[in-house]
N, C-alpha and C positions, 0 to 999 in steps of 0.2 A: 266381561265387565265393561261398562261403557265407558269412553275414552275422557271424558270429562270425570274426576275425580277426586279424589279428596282431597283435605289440608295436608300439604307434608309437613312435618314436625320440625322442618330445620329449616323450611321456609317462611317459618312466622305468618302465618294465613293463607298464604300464594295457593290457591288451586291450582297443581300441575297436571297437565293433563300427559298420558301414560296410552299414546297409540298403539295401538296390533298394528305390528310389523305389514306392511301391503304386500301382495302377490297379485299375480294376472297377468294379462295382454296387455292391456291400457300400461298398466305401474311399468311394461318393461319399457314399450314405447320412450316413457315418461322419460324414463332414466338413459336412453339414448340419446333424444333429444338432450337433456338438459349436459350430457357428457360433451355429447358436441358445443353447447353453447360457453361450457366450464372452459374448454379447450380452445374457444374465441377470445374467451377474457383475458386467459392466465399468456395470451402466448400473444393480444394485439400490440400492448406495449414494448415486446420486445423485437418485433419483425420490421425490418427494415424495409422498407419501399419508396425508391426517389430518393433515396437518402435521408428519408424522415423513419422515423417509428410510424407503424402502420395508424394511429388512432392516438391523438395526443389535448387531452383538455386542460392549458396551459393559461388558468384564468388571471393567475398573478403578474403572469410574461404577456397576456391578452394572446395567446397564438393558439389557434384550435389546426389541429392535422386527420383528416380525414381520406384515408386510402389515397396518399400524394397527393392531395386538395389541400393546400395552405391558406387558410383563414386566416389576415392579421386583424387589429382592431377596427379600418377603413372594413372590412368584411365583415363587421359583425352583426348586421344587420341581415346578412344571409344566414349566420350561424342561428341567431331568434327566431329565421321564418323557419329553417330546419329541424327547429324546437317545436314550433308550433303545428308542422307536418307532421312531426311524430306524435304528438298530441291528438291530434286529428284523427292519426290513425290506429291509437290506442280507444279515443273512441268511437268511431266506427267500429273496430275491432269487439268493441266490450255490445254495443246496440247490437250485431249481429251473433254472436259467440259468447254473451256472456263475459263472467270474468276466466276465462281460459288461459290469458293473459299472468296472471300471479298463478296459478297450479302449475304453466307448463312453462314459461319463461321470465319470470319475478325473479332475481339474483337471492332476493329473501329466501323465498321458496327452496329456492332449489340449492343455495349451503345450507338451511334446515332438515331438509327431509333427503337428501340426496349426499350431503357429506358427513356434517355433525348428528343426524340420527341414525343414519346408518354405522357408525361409529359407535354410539349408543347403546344398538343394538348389538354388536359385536361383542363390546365387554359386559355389558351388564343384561344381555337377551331381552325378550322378548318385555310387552307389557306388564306383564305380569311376575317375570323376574325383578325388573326393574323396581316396581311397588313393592316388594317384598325387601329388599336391597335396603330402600330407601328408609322401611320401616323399622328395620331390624336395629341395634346397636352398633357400636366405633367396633367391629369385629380387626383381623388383620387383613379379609378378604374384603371386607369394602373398604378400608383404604388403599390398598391396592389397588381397586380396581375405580376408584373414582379418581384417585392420585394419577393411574394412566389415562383415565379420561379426558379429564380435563388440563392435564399437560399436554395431548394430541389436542386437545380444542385451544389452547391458547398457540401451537407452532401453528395449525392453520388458520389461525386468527391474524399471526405474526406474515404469512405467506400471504394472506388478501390482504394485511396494509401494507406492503410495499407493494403488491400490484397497484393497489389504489393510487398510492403515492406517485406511480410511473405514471399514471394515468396523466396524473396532474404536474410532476413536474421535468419528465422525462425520464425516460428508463437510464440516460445516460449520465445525468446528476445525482438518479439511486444509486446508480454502481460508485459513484465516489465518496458519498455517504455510506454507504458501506464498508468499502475498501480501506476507504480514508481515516485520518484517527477523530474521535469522536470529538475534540475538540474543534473541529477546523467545521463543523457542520452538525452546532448544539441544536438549531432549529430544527432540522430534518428530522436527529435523531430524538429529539421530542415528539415529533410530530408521527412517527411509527409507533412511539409507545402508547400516543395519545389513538391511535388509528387500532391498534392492537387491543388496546382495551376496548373500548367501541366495539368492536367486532366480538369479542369472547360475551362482554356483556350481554350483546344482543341475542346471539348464538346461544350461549349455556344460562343463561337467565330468563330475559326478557321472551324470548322465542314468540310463538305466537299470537302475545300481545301487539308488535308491530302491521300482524296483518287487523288486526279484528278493532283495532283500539287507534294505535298512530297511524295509519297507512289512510290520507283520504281517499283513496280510490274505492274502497268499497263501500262508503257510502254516497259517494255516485251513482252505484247501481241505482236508487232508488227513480233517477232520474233518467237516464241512460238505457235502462231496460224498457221492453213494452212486450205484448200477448205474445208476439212471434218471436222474441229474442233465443234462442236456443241455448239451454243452461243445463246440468247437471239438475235434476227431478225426476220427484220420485211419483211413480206412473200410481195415483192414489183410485181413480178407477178402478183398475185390475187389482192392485196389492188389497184395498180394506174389502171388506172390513177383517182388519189383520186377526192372527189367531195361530196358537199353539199348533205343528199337523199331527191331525188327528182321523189314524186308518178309516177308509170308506165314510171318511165324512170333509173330504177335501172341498165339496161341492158347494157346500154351504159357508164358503168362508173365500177372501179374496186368495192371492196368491203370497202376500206377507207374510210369512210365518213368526215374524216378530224374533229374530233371534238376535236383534242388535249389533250384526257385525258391522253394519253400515254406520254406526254410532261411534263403536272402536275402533276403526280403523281411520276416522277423522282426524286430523291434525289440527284442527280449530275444534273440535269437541262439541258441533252438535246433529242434532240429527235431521238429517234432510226428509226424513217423512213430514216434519213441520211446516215443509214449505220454502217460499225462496225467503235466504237470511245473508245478512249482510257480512255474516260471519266467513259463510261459503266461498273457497279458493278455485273451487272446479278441479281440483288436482284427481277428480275422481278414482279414486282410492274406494269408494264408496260402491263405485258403479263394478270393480272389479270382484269385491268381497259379496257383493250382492249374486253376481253370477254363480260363483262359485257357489254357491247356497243350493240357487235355482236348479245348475247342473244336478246336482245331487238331487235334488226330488220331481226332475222330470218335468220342470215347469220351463220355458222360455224364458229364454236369455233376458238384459233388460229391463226389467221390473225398475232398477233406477238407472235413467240412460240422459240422453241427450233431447232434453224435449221443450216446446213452448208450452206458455201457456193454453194456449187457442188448442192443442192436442190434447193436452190432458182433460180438458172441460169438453170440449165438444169434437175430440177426433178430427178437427181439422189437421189438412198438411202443411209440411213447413213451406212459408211464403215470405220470403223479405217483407219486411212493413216499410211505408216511404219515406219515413224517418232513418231507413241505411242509406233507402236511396239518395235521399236525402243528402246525408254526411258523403256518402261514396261520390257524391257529385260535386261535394265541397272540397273533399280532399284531394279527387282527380284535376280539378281547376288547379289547386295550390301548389302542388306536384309539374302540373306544367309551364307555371308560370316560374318557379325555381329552377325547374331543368333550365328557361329559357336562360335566366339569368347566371347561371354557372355557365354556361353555355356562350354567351355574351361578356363574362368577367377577363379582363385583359390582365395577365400576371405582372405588370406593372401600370401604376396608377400617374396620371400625369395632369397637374393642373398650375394652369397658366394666370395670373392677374397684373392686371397694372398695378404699378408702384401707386398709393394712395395718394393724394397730394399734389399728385405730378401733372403736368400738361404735357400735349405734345409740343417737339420741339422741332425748327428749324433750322439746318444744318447750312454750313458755306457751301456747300453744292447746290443747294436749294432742295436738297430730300427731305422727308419727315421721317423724325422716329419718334418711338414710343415705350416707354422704359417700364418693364417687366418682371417679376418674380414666378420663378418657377420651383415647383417639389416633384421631386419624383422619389416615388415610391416600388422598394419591388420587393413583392409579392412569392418571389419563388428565393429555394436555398441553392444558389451561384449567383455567383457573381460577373455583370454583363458589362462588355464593354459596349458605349452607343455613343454616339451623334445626336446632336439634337438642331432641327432645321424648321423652317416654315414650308408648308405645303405648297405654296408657290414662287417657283423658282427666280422670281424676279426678282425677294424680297432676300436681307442682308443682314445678317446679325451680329452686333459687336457684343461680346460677351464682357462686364464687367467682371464678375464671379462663374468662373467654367468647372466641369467636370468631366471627365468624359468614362468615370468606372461605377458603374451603382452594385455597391455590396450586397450581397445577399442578405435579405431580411431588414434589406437598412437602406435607408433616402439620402438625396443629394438636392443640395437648392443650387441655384441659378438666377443668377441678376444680366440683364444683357437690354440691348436694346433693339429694337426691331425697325430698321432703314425702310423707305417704302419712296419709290422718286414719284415726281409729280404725278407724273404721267398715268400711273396707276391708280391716283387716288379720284374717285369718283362724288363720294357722297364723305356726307362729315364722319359718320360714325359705317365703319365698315367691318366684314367679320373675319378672322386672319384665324389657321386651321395651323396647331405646331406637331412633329412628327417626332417622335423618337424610334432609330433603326440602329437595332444591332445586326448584325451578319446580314447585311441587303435588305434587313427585313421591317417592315413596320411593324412594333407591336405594342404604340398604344398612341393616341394622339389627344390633342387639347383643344377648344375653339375658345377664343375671347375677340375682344372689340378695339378694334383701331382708331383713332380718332387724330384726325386732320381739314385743316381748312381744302376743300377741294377748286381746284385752277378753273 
């Protein structure tokens, strides 16, 4: 029966569609990959690295943590080009592969078809139990068995919002929400039930509505793909003109034998003999149920594999088009210009300005100064002791407002003035370089502008 299907009765119109279970090579793959990726999620918010959580999107504290990378808000202008590389490289990803992207590593995809339906299938079998299940009457065996369903789909619903939650507001503020009494932390624990819901809804209801309906990215393919793109298709050449197999008369007919597993076995419910549709997740499921066909009547593997357009029309071979190269060259630039500046970011921020208002002044020595606000900013979790000088040793500073501890994750100002004797003063406006050193070490400096009558 084809995986798109009828009205359920308790769904009030909702067409649910009712997949054949997948098998094969590809589906095992699948399910490696995406255990491994499961096992990224559930476990980055709780690993410690540097003394942060390995991966932390802290948009209400403004602090993002990326593998011991501290992002505060002065950095978040790295954290949007970040964004915009992964963008980039999703489409790239999609011009070259298709949407590969949502079958094999979408978080949708993979709690639908890899936790919550496989659970599915557990209690309530295959497609076709399922339909029967659904249609029958309040028996004692379907409420049992929809009662453990969907009580295992609301705890791992409960289990991806508090991941979520860590995500966003640290695994270490969950555990006190947690631990803690519910009163000392009514927002958080709003905020799980509200997350918890969300997730069951999407999961046990909504399902593959979000990819086909809310999810823009498949309808970017429209724009994103071209002749050479590489997608999950079905090889219409060889397979039509489809047809029942029929002894000693195989010759006369393509390699299709139209038995529709490629239909059931869909998780979006249609059939890729139609063509590329925007419905299509590439989870191929399709490509696997298709082999297994073929093995069986001695025909070549295939029939729906991984093809461009330009192959299936004219047998060309696969050739990058220059719209990858294209993007591969935009997102290699972007990537190096990012590394550079990760690469160039000083873990504390230091900027120096003249007090507004102020002129320089002349001193009973006859020296100039010139009177200064400073911020320092640091960027890493410890806390440093420093000094803070001018880069040339001639020059003197009287601190109005001093510090000399900068907190981790937290700034210090500074008011002072900066002496300069005649003798070094050359032109009116000149450029003065300030250093901040902890442990001998310089590790971030300022330049601003001096200004004195010069001798």
């Amino acid at each position: 029966m084809p995986a798109k299907n009828k009205t359920d009765k308790q769904g009030k119109g909702r067409n649910f569609l009712y997949p054949k279970k997948p098998s094969g090579r590809l589906y095992t793959y699948r399910k490696w990959v995406s255990y491994a990726l499961l096992l990224c999620l559930f476990s980055f918010p709780f690993v410690q690295f540097k003394g942060e959580q390995l991966v932390l999107l802290n948009f209400i504290s403004r602090k993002f943590v990326f593998f011991g990378l501290i992002f505060t808000p002065q950095d978040f202008y790295l954290f949007a080009f970040a964004m915009l590389i992964f963008i980039l490289f999703v489409i790239c990803f999609t011009v070259v592969l298709g949407r590969l992207w949502c079958g094999w590593a979408c978080p949708q995809t993979i709690f639908m078809e890899m936790v919550f339906r496989r659970i599915e299938y557990w209690i309530e079998g295959d497609a076709l139990h399922q339909k029967k299940l659904d249609a029958q009457p309040w028996t004692a065996e379907k409420i049992f068995k929809k009662t453990v369903k969907h009580f295992l789909f609301l705890l791992i619903s409960f289990g991806i919002a508090n991941t979520f939650l860590a995500y966003l507001i640290g695994s270490d503020i969950l555990y006190k929400i947690i631990t803690e009494p519910v009163s000392a932390h009514i927002s958080g624990f709003i905020s799980i039930c509200i997350f918890t819901a969300v997730f069951y809804t999407v999961f046990a209801y909504v399902r593959e509505i979000v990819c086909t309906v809310i999810c823009p990215y498949g309808r970017l393919q429209g724009v994103l793909l071209d002749n050479q793109s590489l997608i999950v298709a079905y090889d219409e050449t060889r397979g039509e003109p489809r047809g029942k197999l029929v002894k000693d008369a195989g010759h006369l007919k393509g390699d299709c034998v139209d038995c529709g597993l490629c239909v059931q076995v869909c998780p979006t419910g249609i059939d890729i003999r139609k063509g590329t549709q925007l419905e299509c997740i590439n989870c191929t499921a399709c490509i696997d149920a298709c082999d297994e066909v073929m093995l069986k009547i001695n025909k070549p593997e295939r029939l729906i594999g991984f093809y461009n357009n330009d192959f299936i029309q004219a047998r060309k071979p696969f050739r990058a088009g220059f719209k990858a190269y294209g993007y591969a060259a935009v997102l290699l630039v972007a990537m190096i210009l990012f590394s550079s500046l990760i690469y160039n970011r000083q873990n504390v921020e230091t900027t120096v300005l003249r007090t507004s208002g102020t002129l320089f002044q002349t001193r009973a020595d006859g020296s100039i100064s010139n009177l200064y606000n400073a911020e320092l900013i640091n960027k890493t979790n410890r806390d440093m002791h420093f000094s803070f000088k001018s880069a040339n040793s001639t020059d003197s500073i009287l601190f109005i407002q001093q510090e000399n501890l900068l907190p981790k994750e937290g700034t210090v100002h500074l008011t002072f003035f900066l002496i300069r004797k005649p003798a070094q003063i050359k032109s009116y406006k000149t450029e003065v370089t300030f250093e901040v050193v902890t442990d001998k070490k310089t590790i971030s400096t300022a330049t601003t502008s001096f200004f004195a009558n010069p001798n």
